[in-house]
N, C-alpha and C positions, 0 to 999 in steps of 0.2 A: 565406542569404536574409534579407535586411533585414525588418522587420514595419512598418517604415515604410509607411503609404498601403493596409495589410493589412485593419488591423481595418473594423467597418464601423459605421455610427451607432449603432449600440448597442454597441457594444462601447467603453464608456465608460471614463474613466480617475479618473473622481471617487471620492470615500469613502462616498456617499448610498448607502449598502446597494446599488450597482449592483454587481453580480459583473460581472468581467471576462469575454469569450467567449474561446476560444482564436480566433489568427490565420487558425490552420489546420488543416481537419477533410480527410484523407485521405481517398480513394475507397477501399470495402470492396477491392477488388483491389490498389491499389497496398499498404497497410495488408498484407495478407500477404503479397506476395512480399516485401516490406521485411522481416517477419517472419521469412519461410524462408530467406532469404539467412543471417541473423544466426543460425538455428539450425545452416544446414552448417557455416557458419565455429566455429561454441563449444558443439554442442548439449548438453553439462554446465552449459555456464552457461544458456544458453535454457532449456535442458529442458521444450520443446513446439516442437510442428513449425507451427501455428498461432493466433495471438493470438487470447486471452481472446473467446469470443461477448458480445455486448452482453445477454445474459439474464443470464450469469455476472457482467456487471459493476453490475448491475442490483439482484442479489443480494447481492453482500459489500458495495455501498454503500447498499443499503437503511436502515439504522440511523443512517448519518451524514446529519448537517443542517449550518446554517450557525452552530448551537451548537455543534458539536463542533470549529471553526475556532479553533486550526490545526489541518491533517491532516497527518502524515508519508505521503510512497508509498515501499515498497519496492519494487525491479524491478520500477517503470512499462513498460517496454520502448517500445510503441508509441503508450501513453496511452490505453489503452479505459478502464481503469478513471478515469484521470482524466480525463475529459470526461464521466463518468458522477458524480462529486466534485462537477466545477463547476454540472451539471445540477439537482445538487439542494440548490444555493444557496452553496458552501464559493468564495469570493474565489479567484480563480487566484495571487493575492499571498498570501493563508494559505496556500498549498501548498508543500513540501518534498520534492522527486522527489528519489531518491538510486538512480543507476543507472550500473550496471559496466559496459553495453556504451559504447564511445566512441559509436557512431554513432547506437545509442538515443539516447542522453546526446544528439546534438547534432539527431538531428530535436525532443527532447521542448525545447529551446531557442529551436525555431522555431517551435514549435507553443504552447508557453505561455512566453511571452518575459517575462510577468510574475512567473510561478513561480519557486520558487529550484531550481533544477536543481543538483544535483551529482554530476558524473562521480566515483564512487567505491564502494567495497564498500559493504555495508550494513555490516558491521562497522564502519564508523566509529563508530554510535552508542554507541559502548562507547567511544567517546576526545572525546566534542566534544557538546552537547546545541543541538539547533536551533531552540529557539525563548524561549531562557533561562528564567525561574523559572516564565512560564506554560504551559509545559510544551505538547505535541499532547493532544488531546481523543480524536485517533482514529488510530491507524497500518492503512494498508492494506498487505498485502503477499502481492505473486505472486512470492515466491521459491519455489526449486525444494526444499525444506528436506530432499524425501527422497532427495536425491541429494547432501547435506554432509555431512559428517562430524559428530559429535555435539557437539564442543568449538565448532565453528563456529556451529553455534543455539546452542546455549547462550553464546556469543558477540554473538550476534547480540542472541536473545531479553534478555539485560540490558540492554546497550544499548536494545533500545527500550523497558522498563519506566522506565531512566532516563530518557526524553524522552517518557513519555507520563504525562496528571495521572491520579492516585489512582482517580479515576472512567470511566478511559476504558476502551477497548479494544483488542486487536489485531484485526484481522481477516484471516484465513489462507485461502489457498483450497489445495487438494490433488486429487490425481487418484485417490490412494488411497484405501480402504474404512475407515478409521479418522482421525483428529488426527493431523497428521503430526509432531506435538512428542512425544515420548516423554513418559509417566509421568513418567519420573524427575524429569525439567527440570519437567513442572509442579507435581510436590512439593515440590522443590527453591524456585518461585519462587512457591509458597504462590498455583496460578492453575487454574483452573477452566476446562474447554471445554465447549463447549454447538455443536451441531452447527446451522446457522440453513436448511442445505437442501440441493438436490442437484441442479444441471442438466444432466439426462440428454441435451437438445439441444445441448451443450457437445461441442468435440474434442478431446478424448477428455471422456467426463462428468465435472463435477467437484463437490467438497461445498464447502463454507465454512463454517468454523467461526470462532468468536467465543471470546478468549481475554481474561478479565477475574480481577482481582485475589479471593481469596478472602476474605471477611468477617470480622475477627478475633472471636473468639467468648471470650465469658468464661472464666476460668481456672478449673477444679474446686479449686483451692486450698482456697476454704473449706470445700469439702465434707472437705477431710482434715484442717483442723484441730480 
């Protein structure tokens, strides 16, 4: 589907701080069966029987502006989260979808034609940086992480420290009672969680937590010379 004759007078194509609209905003019904379909076909890759509630995406974008532009999406799937990005000011041109289903991948094509879309694992970010030396401000990600293998976050989670600046964050959502990154990986990657809420009208309820670099703190050196 072409986005040609799509957009509508506001959905401007200049640099005057206008954010782009998406082309195309799906009906709550079409939106999950589109959903369900992709979860029978892969539900390890999906791992959820129904897309993110708009409260949930409300929540893990809360933090991000149109200062934290660019933003990385991990497994955007059907783009609740990211129409909840552009809502609160982030250009659909600073956006960076990175999704493994083909058919996600090619509704999220249609729907934000300005975006940069690409069909691929998140692992890539661990081979390629997306938005060169000025780095994302903010990574969103509804990956499934407690259903990967450990080497594969930890795969992942480098990869997006290397593409995100100094100051930003990840932002994770989970279905579990805990941070779904292990300890170890965030000792390992010198990173702090901080838990930002919990949406119990979610299906199934989910947390979001917020994953930010640790403060490097003075050395006790002197105290032992």
């Amino acid at each position: 589907m072409s986005h040609t004759g799509k957009t509508t007078s506001q959905s401007l194509s200049s640099r005057n701080n206008v954010r782009l609209l998406p082309s195309r905003i799906p009906k709550p019904r079409e939106h999950t069966m589109f959903f369900l379909r992709e979860w029978i076909s892969d539900p390890l890759r999906v791992a959820a029987i129904t897309p993110s509630s708009q409260r949930l995406a409300r929540l893990i974008t809360s933090e991000i502006d149109a200062n934290a532009a660019p933003v990385i999406e991990l497994g955007p799937g059907t783009g609740v989260f990211t129409r909840a990005l552009i809502a609160n000011g982030i250009d659909e041109r600073d956006l960076a979808l990175v999704e493994l289903g083909a058919r996600f991948a090619t509704e999220l094509k249609r729907s934000f034609p300005s975006a940069r879309v690409l069909h691929a694992s998140a692992e890539i970010l661990s081979q390629r940086t997306l938005f060169g030396e000025q780095g994302a401000g903010a990574i969103v990600s509804g990956l499934g992480l407690l259903s990967m293998p450990k080497h594969i976050v930890e795969q992942i989670l480098k990869g997006a420290l290397d593409n995100l600046r100094p100051e930003g964050g990840i932002y994770q959502f989970t279905y579990g009672w805990r941070c779904p990154v292990p300890d170890a990986l965030l000792s390992k990657f010198n990173l702090k969680a901080a838990r930002l809420g919990t949406v119990c009208a979610n299906l199934p309820p989910a947390s979001v937590y917020k994953l930010t670099r640790c403060r490097k703190t003075a050395t006790s050196g002197s105290a032992n010379s």
